[in-house]
N, CA, C, O and CB atoms as a CASP TS submission, in Angstrom:
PFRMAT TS
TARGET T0000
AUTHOR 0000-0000-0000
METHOD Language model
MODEL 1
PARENT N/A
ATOM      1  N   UNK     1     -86.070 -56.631 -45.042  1.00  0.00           N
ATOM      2  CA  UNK     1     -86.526 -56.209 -46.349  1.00  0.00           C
ATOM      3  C   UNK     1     -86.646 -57.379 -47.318  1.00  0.00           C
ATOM      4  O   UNK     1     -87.306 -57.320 -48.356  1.00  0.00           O
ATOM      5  CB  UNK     1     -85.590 -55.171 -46.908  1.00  0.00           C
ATOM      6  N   UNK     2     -85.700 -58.862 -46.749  1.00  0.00           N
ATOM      7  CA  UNK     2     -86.039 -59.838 -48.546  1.00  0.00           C
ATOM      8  C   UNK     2     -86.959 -60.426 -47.755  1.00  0.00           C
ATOM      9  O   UNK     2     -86.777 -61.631 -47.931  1.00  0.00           O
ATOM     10  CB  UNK     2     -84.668 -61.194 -49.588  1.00  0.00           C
ATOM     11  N   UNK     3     -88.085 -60.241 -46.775  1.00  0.00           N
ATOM     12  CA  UNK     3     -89.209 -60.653 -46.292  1.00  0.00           C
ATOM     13  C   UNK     3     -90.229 -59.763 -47.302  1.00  0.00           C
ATOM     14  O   UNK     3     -91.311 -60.244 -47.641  1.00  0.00           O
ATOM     15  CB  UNK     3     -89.289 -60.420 -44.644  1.00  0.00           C
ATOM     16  N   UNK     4     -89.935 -58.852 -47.610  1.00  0.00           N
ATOM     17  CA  UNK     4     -90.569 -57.736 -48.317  1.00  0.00           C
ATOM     18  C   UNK     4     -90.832 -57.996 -49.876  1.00  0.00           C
ATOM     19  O   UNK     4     -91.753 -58.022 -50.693  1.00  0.00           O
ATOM     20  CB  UNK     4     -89.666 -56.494 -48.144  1.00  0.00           C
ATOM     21  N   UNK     5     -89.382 -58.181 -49.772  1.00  0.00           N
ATOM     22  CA  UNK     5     -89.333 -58.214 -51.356  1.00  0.00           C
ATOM     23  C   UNK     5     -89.716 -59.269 -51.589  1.00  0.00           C
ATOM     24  O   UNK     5     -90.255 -59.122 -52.686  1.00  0.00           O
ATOM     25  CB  UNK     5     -88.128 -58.023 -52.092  1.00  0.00           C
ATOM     26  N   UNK     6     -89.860 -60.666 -51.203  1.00  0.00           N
ATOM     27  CA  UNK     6     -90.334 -62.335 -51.276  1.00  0.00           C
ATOM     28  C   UNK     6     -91.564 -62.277 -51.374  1.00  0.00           C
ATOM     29  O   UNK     6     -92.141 -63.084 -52.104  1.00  0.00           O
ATOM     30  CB  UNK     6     -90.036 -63.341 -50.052  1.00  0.00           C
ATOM     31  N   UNK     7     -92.542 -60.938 -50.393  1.00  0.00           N
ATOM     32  CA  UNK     7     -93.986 -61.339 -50.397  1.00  0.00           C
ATOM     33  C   UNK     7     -94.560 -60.356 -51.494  1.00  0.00           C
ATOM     34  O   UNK     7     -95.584 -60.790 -52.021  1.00  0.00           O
ATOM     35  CB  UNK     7     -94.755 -61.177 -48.844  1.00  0.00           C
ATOM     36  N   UNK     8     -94.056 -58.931 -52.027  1.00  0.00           N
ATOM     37  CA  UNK     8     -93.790 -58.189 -53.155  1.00  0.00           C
ATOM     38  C   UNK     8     -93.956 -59.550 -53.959  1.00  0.00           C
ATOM     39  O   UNK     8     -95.088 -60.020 -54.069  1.00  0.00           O
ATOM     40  CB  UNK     8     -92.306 -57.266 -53.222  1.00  0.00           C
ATOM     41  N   UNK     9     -93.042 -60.093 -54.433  1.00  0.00           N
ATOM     42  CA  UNK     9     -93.250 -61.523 -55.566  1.00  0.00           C
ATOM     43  C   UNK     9     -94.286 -61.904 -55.970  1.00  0.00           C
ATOM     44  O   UNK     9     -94.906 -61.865 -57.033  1.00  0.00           O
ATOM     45  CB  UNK     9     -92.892 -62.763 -55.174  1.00  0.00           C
ATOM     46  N   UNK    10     -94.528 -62.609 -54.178  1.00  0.00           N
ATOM     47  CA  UNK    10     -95.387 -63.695 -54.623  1.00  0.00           C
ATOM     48  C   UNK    10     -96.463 -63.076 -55.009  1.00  0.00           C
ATOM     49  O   UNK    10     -97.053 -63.672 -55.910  1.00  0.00           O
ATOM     50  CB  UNK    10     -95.698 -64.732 -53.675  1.00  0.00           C
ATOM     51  N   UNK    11     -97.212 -61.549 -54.471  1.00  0.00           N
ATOM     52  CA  UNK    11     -98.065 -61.198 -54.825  1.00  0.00           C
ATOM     53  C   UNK    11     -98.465 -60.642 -56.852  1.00  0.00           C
ATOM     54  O   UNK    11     -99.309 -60.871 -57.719  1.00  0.00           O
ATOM     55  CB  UNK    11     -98.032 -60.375 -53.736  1.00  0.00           C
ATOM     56  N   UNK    12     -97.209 -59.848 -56.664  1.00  0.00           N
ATOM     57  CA  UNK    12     -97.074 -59.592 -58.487  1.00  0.00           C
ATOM     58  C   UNK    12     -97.592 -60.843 -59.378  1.00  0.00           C
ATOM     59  O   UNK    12     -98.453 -60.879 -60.256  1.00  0.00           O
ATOM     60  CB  UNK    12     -95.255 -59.392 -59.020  1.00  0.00           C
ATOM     61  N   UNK    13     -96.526 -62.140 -58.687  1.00  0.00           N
ATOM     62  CA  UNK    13     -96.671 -63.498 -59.789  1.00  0.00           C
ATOM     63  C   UNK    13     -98.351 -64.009 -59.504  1.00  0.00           C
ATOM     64  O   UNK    13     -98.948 -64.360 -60.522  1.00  0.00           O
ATOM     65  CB  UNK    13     -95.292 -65.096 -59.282  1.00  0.00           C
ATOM     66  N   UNK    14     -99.148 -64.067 -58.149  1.00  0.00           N
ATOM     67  CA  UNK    14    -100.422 -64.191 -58.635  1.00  0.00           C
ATOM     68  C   UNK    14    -101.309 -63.296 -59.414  1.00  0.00           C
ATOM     69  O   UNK    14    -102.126 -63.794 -60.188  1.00  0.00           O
ATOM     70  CB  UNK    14    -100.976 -64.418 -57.760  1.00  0.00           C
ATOM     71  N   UNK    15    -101.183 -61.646 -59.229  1.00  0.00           N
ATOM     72  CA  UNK    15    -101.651 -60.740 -59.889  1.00  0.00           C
ATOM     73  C   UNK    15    -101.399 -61.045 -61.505  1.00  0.00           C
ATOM     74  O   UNK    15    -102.393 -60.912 -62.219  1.00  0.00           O
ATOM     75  CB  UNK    15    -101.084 -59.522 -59.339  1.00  0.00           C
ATOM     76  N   UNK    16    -100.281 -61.403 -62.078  1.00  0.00           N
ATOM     77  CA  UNK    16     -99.753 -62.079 -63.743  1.00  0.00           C
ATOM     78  C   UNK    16    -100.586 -63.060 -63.925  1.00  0.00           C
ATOM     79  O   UNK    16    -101.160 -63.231 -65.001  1.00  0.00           O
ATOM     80  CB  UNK    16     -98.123 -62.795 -63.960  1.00  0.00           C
ATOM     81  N   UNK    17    -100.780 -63.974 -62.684  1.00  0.00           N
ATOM     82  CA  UNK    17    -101.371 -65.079 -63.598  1.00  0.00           C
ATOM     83  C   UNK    17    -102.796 -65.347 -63.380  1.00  0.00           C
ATOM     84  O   UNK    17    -103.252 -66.463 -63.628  1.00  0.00           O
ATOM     85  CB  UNK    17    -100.654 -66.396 -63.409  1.00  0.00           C
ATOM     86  N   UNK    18    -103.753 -64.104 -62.796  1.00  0.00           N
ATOM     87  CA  UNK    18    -104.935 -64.120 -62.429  1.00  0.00           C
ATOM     88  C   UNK    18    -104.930 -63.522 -63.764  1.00  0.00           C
ATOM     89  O   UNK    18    -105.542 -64.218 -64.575  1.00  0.00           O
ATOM     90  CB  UNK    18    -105.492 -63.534 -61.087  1.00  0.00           C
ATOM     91  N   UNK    19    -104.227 -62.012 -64.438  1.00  0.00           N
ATOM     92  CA  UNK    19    -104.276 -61.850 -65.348  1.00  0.00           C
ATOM     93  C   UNK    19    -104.099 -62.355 -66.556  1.00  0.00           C
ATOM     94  O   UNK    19    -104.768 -61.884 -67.476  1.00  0.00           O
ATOM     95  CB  UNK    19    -104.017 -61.356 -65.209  1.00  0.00           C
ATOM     96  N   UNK    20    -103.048 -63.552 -66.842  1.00  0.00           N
ATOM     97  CA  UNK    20    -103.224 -64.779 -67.466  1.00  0.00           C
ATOM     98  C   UNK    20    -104.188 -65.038 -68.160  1.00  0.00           C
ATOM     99  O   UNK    20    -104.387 -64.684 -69.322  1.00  0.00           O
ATOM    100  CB  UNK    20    -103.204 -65.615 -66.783  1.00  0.00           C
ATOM    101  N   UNK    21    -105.188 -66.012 -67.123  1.00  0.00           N
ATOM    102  CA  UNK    21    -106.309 -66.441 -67.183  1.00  0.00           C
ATOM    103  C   UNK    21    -106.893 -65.465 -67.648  1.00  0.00           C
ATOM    104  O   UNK    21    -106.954 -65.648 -68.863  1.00  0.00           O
ATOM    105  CB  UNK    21    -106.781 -66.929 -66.181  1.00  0.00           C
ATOM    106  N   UNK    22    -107.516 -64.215 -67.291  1.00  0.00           N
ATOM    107  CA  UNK    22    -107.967 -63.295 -67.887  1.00  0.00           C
ATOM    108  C   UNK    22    -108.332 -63.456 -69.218  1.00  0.00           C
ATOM    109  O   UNK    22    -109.252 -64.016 -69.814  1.00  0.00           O
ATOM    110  CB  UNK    22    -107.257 -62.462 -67.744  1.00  0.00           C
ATOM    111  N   UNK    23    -107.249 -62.739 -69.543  1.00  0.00           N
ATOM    112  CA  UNK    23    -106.487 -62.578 -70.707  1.00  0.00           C
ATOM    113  C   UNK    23    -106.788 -64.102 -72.359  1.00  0.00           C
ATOM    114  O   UNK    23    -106.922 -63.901 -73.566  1.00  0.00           O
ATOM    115  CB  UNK    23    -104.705 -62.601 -69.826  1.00  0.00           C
ATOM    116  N   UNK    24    -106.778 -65.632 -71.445  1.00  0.00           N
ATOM    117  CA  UNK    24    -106.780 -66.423 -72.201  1.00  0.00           C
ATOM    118  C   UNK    24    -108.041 -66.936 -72.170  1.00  0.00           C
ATOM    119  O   UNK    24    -108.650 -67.152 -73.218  1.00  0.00           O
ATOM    120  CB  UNK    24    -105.859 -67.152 -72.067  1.00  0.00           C
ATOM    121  N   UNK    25    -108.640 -67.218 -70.801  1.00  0.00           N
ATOM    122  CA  UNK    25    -110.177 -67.486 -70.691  1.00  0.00           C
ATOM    123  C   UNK    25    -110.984 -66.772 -70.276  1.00  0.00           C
ATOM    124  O   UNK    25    -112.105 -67.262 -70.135  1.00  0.00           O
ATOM    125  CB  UNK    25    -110.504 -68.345 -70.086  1.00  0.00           C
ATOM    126  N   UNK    26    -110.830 -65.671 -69.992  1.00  0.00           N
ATOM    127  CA  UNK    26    -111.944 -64.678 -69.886  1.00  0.00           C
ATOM    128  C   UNK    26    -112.871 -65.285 -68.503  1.00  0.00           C
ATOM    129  O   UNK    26    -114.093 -65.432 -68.488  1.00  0.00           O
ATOM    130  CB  UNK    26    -112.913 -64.625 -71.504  1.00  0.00           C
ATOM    131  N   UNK    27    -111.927 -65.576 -67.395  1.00  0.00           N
ATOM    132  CA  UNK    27    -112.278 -65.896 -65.998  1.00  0.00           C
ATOM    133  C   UNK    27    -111.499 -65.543 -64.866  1.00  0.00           C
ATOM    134  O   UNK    27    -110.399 -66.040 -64.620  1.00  0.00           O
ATOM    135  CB  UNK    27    -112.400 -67.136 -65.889  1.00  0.00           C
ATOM    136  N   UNK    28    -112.047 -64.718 -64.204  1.00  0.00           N
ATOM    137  CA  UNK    28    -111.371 -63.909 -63.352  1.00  0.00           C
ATOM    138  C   UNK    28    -111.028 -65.172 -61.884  1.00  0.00           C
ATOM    139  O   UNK    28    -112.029 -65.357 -61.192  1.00  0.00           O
ATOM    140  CB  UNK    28    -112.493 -62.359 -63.003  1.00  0.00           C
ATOM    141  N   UNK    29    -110.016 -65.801 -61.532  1.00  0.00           N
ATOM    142  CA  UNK    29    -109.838 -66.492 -60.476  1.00  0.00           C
ATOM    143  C   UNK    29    -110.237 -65.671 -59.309  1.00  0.00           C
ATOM    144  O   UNK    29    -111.245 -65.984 -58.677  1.00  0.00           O
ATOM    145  CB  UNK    29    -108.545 -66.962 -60.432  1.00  0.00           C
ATOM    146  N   UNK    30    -109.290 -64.309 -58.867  1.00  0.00           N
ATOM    147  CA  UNK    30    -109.973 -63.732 -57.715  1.00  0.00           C
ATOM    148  C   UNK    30    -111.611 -63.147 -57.439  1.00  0.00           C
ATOM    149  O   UNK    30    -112.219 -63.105 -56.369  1.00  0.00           O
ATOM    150  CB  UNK    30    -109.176 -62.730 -57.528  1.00  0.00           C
ATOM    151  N   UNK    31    -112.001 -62.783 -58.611  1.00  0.00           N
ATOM    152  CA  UNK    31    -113.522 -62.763 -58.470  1.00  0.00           C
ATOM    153  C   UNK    31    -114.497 -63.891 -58.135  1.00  0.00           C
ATOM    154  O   UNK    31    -115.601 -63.604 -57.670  1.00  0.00           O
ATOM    155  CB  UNK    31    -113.954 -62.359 -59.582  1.00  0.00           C
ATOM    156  N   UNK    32    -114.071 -65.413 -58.391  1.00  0.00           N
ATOM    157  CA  UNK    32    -114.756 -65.967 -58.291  1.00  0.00           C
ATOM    158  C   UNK    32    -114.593 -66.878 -56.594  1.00  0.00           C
ATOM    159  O   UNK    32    -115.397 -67.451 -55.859  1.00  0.00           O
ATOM    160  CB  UNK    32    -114.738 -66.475 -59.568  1.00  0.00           C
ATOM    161  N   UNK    33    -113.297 -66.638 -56.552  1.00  0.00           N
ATOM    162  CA  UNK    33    -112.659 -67.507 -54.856  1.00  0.00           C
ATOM    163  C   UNK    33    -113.533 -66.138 -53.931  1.00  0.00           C
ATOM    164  O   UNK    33    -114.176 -66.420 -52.920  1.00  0.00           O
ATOM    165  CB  UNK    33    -110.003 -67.533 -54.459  1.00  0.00           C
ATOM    166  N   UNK    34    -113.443 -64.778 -54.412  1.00  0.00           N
ATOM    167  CA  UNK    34    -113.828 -64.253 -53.242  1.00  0.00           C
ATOM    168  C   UNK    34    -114.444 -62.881 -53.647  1.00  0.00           C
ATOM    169  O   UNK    34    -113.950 -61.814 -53.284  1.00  0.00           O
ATOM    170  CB  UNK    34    -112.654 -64.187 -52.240  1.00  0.00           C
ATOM    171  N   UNK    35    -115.633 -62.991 -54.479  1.00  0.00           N
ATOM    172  CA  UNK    35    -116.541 -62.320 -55.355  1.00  0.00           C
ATOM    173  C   UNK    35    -116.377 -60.768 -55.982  1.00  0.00           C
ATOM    174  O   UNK    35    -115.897 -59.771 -55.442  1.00  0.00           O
ATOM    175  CB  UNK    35    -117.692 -62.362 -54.627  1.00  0.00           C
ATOM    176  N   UNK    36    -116.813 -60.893 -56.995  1.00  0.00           N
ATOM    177  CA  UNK    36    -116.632 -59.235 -57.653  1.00  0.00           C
ATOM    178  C   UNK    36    -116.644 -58.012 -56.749  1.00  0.00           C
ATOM    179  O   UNK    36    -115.955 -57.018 -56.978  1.00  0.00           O
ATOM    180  CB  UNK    36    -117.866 -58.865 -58.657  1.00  0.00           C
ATOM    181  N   UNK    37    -117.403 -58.127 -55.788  1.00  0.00           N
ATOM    182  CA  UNK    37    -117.484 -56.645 -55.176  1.00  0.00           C
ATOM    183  C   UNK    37    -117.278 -56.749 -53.576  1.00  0.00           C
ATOM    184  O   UNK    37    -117.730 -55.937 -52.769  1.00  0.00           O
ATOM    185  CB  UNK    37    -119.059 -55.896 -55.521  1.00  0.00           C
ATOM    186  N   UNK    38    -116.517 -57.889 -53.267  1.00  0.00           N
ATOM    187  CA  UNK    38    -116.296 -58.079 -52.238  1.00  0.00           C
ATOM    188  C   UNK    38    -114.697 -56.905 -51.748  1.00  0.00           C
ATOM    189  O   UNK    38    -113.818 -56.506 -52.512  1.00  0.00           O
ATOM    190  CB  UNK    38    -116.277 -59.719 -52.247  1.00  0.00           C
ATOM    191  N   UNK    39    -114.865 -56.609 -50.045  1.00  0.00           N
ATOM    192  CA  UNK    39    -113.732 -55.907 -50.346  1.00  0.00           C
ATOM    193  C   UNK    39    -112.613 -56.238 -49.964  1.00  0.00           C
ATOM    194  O   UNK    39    -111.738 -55.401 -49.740  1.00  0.00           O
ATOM    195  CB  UNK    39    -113.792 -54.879 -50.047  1.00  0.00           C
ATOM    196  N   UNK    40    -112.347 -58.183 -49.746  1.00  0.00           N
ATOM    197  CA  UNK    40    -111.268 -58.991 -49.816  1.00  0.00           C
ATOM    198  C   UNK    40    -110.571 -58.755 -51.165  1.00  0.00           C
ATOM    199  O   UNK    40    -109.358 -58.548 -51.165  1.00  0.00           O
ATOM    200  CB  UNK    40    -111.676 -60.397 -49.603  1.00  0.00           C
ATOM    201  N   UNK    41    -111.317 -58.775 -52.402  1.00  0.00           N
ATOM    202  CA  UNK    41    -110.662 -59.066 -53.898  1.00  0.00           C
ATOM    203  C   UNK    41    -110.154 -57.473 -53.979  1.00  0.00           C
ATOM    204  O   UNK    41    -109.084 -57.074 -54.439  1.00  0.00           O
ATOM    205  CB  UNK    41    -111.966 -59.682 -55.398  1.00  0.00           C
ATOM    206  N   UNK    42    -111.363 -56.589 -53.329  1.00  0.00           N
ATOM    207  CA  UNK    42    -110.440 -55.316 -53.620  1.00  0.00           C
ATOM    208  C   UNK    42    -109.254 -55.133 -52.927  1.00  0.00           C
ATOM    209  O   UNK    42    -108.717 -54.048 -53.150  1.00  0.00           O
ATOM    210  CB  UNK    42    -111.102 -54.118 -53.380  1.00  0.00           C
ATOM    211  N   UNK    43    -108.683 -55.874 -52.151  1.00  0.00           N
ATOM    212  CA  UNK    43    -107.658 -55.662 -51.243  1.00  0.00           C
ATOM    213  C   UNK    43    -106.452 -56.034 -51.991  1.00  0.00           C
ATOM    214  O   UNK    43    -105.499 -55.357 -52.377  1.00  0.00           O
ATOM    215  CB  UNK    43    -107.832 -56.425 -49.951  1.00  0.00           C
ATOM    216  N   UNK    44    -106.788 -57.526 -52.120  1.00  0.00           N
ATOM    217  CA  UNK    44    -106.030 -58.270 -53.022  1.00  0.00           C
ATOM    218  C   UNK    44    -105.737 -57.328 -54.331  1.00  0.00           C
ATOM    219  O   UNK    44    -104.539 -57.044 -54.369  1.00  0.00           O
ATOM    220  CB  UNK    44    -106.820 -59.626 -53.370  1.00  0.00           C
ATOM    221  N   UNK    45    -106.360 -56.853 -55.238  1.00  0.00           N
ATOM    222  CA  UNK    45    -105.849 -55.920 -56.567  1.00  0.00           C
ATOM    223  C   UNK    45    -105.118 -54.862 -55.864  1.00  0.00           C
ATOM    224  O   UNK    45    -103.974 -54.722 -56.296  1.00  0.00           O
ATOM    225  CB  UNK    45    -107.155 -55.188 -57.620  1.00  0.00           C
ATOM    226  N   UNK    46    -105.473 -54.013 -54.829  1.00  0.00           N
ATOM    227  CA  UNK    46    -104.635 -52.934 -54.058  1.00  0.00           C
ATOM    228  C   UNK    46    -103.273 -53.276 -53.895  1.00  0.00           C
ATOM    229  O   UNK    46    -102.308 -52.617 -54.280  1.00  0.00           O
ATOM    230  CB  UNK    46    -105.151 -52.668 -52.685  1.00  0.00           C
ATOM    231  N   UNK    47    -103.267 -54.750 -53.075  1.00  0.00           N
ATOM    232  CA  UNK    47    -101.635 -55.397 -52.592  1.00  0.00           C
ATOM    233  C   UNK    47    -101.242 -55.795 -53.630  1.00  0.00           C
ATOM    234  O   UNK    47    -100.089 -56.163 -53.407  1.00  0.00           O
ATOM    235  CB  UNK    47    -101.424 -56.647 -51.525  1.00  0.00           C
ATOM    236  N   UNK    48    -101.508 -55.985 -54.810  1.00  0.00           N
ATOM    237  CA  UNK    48    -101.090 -56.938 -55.922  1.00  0.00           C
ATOM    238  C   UNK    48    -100.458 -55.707 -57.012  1.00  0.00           C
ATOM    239  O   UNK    48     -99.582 -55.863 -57.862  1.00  0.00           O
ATOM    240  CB  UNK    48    -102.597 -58.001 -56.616  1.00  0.00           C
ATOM    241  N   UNK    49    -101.314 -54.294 -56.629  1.00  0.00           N
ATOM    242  CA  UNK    49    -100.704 -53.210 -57.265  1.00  0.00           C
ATOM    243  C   UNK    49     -99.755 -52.760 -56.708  1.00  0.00           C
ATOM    244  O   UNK    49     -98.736 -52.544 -57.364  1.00  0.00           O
ATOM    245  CB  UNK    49    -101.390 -52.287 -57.487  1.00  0.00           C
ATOM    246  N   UNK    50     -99.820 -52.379 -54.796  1.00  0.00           N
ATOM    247  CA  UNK    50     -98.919 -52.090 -54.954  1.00  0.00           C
ATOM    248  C   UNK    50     -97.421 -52.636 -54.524  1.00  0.00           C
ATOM    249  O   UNK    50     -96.544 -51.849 -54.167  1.00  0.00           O
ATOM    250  CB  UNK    50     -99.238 -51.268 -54.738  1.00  0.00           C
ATOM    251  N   UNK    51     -97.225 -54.012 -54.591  1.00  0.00           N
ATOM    252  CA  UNK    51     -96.702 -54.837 -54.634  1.00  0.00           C
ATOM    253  C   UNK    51     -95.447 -54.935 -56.190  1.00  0.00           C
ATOM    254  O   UNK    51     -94.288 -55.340 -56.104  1.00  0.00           O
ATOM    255  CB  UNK    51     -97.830 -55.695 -54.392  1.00  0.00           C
ATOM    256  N   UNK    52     -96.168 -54.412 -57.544  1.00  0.00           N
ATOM    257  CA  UNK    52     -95.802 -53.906 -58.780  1.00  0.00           C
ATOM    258  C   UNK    52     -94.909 -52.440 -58.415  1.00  0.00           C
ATOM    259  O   UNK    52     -93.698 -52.293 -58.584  1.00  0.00           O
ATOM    260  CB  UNK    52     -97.241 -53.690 -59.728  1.00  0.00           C
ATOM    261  N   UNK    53     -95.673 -51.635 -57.984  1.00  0.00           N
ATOM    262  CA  UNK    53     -94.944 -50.541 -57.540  1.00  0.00           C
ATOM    263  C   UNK    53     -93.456 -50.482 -56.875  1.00  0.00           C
ATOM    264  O   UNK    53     -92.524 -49.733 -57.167  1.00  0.00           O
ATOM    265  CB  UNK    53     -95.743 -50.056 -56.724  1.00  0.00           C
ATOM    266  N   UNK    54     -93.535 -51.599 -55.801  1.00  0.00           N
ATOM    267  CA  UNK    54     -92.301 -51.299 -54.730  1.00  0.00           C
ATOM    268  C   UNK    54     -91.447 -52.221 -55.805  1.00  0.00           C
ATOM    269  O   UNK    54     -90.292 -51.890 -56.072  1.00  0.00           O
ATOM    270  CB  UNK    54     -92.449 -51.935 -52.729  1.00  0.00           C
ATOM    271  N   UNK    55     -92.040 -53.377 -56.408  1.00  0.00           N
ATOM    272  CA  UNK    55     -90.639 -54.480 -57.343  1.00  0.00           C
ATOM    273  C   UNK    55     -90.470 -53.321 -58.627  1.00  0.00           C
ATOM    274  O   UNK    55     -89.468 -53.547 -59.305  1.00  0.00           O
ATOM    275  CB  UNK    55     -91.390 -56.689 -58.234  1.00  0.00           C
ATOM    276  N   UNK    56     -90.934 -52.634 -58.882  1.00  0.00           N
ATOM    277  CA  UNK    56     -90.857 -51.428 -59.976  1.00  0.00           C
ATOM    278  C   UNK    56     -89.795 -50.196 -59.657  1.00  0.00           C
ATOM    279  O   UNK    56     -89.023 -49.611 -60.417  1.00  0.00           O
ATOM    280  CB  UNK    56     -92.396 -50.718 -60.077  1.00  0.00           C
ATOM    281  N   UNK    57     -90.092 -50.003 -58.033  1.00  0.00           N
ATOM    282  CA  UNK    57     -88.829 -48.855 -57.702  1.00  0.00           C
ATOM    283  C   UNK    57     -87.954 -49.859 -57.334  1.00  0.00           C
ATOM    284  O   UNK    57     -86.807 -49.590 -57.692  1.00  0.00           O
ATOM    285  CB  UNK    57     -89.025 -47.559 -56.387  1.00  0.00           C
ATOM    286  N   UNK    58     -88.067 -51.019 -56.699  1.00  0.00           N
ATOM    287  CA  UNK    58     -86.308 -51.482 -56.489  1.00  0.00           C
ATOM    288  C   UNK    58     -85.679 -52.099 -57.838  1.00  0.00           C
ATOM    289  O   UNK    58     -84.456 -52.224 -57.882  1.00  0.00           O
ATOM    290  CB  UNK    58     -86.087 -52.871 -55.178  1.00  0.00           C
ATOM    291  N   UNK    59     -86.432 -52.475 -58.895  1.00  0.00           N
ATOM    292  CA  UNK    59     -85.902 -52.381 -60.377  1.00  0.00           C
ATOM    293  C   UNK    59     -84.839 -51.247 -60.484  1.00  0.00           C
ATOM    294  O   UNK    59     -83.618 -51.305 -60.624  1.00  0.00           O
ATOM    295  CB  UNK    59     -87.148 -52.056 -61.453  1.00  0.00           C
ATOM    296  N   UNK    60     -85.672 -50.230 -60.375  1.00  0.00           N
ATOM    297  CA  UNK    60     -85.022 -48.948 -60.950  1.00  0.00           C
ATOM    298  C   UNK    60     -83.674 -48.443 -60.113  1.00  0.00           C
ATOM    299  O   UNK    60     -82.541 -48.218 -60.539  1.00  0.00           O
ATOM    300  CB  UNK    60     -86.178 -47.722 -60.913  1.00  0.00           C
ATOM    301  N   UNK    61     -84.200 -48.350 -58.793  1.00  0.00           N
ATOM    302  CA  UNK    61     -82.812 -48.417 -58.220  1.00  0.00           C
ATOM    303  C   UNK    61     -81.574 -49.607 -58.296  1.00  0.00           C
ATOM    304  O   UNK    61     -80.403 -49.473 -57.943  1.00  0.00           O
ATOM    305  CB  UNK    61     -83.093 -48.285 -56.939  1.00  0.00           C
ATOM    306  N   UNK    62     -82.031 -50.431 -58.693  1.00  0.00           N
ATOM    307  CA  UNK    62     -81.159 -51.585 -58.586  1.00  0.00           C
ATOM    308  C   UNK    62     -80.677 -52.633 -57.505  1.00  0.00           C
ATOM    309  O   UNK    62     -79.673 -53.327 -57.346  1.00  0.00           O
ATOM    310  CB  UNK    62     -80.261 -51.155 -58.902  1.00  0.00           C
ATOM    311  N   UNK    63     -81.700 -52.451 -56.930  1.00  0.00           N
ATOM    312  CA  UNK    63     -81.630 -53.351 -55.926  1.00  0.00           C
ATOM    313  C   UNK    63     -81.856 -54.624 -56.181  1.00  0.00           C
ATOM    314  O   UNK    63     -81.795 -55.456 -55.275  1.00  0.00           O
ATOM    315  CB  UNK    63     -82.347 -53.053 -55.047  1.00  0.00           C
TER
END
């Protein structure tokens, strides 16, 4: 499981800082490494969500 929870991380902390950028320059990093409607980037937002989800329930439980 801290194989889980390590790759949970790393994914959240790129999802923050793709949103970052976003957010400050108005340039999407994963859209542009691997295009808007491609369905690599949609994968990537899927794992990156639910990646938020599982570090969100072991928050809550306290793990």
């Amino acid at each position: 499981m801290a194989i889980l929870k390590h790759l949970a991380m790393l994914l959240a902390v790129i999802g923050t800082l793709n949103w970052g950028v976003v957010g400050i320059f108005d340039y999407n990093v994963v859209n542009e490494l691997f295009g808007s409607s491609s369905i690599t980037a949609e994968i990537i937002y899927i794992l990156v969500g639910l990646s938020g989800l599982y570090l969100l329930a072991n928050w809550i439980k306290g793990d």
